[in-house]
N, C-alpha and C positions, 0 to 999 in steps of 0.2 A: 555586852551591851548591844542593843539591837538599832542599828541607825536606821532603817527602812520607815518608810513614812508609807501611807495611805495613797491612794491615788486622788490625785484632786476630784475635789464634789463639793464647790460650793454652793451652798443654798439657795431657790431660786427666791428673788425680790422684785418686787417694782421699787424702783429708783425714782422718788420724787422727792429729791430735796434740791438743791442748787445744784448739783453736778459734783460727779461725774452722771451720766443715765446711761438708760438702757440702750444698746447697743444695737442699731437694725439688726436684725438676722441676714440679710444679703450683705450687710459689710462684715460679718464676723466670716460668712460662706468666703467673698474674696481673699481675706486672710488666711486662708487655707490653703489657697493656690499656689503651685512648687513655686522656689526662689529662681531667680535670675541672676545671671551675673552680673555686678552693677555696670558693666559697656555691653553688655550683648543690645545688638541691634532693637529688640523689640522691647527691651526694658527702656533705654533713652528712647524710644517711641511714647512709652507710658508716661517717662515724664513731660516730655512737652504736651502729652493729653492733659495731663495735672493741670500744666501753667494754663491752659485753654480752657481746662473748667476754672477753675478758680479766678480768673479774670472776670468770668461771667457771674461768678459768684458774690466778687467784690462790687460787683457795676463797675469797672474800668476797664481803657483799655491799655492801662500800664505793661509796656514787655515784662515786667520783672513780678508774677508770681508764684511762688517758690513755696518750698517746705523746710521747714526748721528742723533737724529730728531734736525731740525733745517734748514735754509737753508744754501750753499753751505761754507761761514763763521765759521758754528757751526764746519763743520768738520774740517778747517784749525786750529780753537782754539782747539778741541780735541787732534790733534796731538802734537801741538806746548807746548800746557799745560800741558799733560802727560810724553814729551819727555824731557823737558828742566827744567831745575834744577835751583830756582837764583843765577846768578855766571856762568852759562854757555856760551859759546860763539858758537855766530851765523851768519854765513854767509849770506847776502843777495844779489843777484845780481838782481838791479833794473833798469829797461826797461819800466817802467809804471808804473802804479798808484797802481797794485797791488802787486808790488814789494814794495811800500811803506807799505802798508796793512797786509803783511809779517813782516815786520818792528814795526808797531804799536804793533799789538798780543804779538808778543815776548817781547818787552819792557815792556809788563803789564804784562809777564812771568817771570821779573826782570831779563832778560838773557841781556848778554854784545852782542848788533847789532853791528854787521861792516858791511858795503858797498860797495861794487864795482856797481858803475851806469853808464849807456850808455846814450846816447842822445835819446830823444824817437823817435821812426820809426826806429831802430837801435835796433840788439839783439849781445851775448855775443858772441867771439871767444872762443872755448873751453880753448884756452891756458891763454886768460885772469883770468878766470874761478883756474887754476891748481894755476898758478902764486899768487894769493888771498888765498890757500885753505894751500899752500905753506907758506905763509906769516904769516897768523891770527890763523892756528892750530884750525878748530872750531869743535865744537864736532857736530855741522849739520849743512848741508847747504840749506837751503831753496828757493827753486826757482818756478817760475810760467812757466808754459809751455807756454800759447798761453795768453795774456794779450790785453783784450780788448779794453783798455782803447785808447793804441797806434795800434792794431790790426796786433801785431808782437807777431812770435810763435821763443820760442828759441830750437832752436836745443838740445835734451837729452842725445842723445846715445853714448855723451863720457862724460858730465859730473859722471851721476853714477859710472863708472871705474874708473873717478879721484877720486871721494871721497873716493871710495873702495880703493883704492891705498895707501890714506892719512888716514885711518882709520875714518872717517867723516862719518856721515850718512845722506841720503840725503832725503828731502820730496821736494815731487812737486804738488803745486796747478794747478789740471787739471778740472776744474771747465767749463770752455770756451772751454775745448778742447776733452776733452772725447768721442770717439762714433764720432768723427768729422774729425779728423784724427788719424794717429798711434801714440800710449802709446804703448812701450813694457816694461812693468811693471819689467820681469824679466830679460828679455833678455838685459835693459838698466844698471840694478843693481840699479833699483831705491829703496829704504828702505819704504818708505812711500808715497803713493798719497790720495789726496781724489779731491770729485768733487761734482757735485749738477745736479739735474734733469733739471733745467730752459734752459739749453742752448743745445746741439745736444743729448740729451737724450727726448726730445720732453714729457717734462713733467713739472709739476708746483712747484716753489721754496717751499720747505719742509722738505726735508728730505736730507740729504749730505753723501753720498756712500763712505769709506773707504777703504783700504787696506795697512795692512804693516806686514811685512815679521820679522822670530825670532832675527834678531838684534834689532828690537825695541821693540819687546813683551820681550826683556830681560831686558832692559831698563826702560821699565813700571811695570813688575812684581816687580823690583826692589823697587819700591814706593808703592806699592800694600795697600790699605788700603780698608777694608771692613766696612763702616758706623753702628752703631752700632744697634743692633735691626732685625740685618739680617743677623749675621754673621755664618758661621757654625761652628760643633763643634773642626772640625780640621783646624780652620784657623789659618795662620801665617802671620803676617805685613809683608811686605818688610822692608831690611837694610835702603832705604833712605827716604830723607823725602817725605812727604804726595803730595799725586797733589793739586795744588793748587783750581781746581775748583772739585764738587762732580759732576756734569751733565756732565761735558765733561771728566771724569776720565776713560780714555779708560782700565784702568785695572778692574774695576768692569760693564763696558760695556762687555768686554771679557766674565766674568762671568754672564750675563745675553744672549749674545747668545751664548755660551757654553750648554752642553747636561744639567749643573749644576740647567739653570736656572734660577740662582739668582736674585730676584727681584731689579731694578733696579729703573725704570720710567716707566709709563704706554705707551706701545708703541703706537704710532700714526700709527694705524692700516690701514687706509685710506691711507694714505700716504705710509705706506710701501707694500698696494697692490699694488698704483702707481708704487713706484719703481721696483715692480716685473714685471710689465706688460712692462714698459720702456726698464728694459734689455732685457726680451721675445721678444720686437719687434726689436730691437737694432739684437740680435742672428739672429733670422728669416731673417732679411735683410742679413746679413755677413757682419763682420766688413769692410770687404775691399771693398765690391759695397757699402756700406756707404760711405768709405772712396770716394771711385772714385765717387760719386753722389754731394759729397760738393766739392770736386776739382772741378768739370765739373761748377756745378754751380758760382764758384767762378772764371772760365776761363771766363764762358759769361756774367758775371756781370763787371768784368773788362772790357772786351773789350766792351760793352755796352755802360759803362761811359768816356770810351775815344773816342770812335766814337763820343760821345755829347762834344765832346773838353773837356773836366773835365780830372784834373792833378789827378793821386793816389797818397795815402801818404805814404811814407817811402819805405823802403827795398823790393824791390818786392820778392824778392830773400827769404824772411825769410815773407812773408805772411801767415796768418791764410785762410785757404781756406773756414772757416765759416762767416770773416768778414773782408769787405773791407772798407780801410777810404779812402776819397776823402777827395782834396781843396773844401773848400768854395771858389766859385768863386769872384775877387773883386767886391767890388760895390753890390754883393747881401746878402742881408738882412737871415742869417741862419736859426735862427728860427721862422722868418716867411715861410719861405718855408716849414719849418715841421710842423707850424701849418697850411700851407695850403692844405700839403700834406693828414694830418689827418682828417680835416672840410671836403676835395673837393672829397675824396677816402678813406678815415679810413683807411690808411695806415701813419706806425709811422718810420720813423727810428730816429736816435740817434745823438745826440749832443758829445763832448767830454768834456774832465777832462782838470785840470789846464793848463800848457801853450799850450792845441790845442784847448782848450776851444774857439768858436768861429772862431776858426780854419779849421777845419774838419767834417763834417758829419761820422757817420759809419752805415753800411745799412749790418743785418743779413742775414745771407744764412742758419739756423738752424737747424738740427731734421726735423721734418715734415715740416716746412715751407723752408727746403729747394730745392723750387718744380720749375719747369721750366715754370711754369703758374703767380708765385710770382714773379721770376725774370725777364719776360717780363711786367707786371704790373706795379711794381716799375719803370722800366728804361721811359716805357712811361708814367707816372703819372710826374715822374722826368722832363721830357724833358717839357711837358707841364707848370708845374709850374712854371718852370725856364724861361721859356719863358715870361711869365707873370710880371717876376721880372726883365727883361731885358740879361738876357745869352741867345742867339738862336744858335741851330744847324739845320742840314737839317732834315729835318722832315722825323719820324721814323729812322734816321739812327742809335742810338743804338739800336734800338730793333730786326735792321735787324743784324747786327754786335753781338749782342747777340745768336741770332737764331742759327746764322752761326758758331760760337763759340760751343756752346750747340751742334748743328749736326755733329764736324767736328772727 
């Protein structure tokens, strides 16, 4: 028997569905650069370069931003696990699939979940939001910025004030949203975000970017436990109990990018070039010609898909400017269109989650692939397939409605 395999050759695609995307070429180039050892002098130089981009990234000036290895998941449980106590109670406002996702993690944190949920393609009034925080007294509230799933982004900039107000602390999964539009980390009074490279950080799922600010480093210090075998000679436990996981123990992470050192986990060295070079290029751009580059893109992608008669889905009003959902039109077959899209163009987009399952297409506008070269390709790859399957519009009319969009 022959176990020899092929050399890897995957297929080249554009990557527009929700994420993962296409991956800058200058950050796949950095990932190629020889390893370090994880103390040699000019590698812990590289990480406190990280913490220094990605503070600027977040819009904060919190000491503590950090990387998770893992992908964009690992950091949600980092936070969740180190923050929450069993017996705690947690706020969830759920708008999609990973407002459920928020939900799961904590309940294996043994923390008491409550809910408040909107209809999906629907996001939260802030006062519903107050009204719930009012009601349940939770010690965090946990919220998703921009959720994929239904490709609804909730409004921030009064939740963090409520919670502040209520003494809550709040995290938010900015995972989908990061680098794609505005996070103001401080200026929202948000306590905790994290996020991941895969999505408008133009980088490959790996490693999950952090930040939270001295009310939850008081919170974690609090639970402080040092594994034994590594501990120094002045260490003291924290009063409460232990975190539950060692890898996602954000207070002995602290102590590994701290000047201290402590040995922690063998840092995924690769991975955390990647994410240097991601923020580097993220900065170089400016947040806001990023921002205004995935708006612009997401104005001519809409208007594309409805010049070709295709309904959008949900709240236009509360849309993610990185990802748009469309009706599935009747009568046409969904994932055969994606698989034709993929065979006839090697181009992917995305199917949806439970009840739009079947429902909905979502087509990314991302990081590097969010280019005005992708989104005329896509609309006419679209319009063609779809034709094939029986929906016809006038031919070229979104891509010229696009165009026009894009230039205006």
């Amino acid at each position: 028997m022959n176990n020899a395999f092929d050399p890897l050759n995957p297929p080249p695609r554009r990557l527009m569905g929700p994420g993962p995307v296409d991956v800058d070429p200058r950050v796949l180039q950095a990932m190629s650069l020889p390893l370090l050892g994880q103390f040699d002098p000019r590698f812990t130089e590289y990480m406190n370069e990280v913490m220094a981009l990605y503070r600027q990234v977040f819009r904060t000036t919190n000491h503590w931003a950090l990387l998770v290895d893992g992908t964009a998941r690992a950091g949600i449980e980092a936070v969740l696990v180190s923050v929450l106590d069993p017996g705690d109670r947690v706020l969830v406002p759920i708008f999609g699939r990973f407002g459920h996702l928020l939900c799961e993690i904590a309940h294996r944190c043994r923390a008491e979940v409550v809910t408040i949920e909107t209809e999906w393609g629907t996001v939260f009034d802030p006062q519903q939001v107050e009204d719930a925080v009012k009601r349940h007294r939770p010690k965090l509230v946990a919220v998703v910025q921009g959720d994929t799933s239904t490709t609804m982004a909730q409004p921030l900039d009064a939740i963090g004030r409520i919670c502040r107000a209520h003494d809550a602390l709040t995290y938010v999964d900015a995972t989908a949203s990061v680098a794609g539009m505005p996070l103001e980390t401080d200026a929202w009074q948000l306590d905790a975000v994290s996020a991941g490279l895969q999505k408008c950080l133009s980088g490959p799922p790996g490693v999950a970017p952090v930040t939270f600010n001295e009310r939850v480093e008081a919170v974690v210090k609090s639970r402080k436990h040092v594994e034994q075998g590594i501990r120094p000679d002045d260490y003291e436990a924290g009063t409460g109990r232990i975190i539950q996981s060692n890898y996602f123990d954000l207070s002995m992470l602290m102590d590994y990018w701290s000047e201290s050192r402590l040995n922690h986990h063998t840092e995924a060295t690769s991975m955390l070039y990647a994410a240097r070079e991601c923020a580097r290029l993220v900065l170089e751009e400016g947040l806001d010609n990023r921002f205004d580059r995935h708006a612009r893109a997401s104005r001519a992608m809409t208007a594309g898909l409805t010049a070709m008669g295709l309904d959008l889905f949900g709240d236009q009003e509360h849309k993610m400017p990185n990802v748009t959902g469309v009706h599935i039109p009747a009568g046409v077959p969904g994932d055969a269109v994606r698989a034709a899209l993929l065979d006839d163009f090697g181009l992917e987009i995305g199917t949806s989650f439970g009840p739009l399952h079947g429902r909905i297409w979502r087509i990314g506008t991302m990081g590097f692939g969010c280019r005005r070269d992708n989104v005329m390709t896509c609309l006419a790859a679209l319009e063609v397939t779809l034709r094939r399957f029986g929906h016809t519009s006038a031919p070229g009319a979104g891509v010229e409605a696009a165009i026009a969009a894009w230039d205006a």
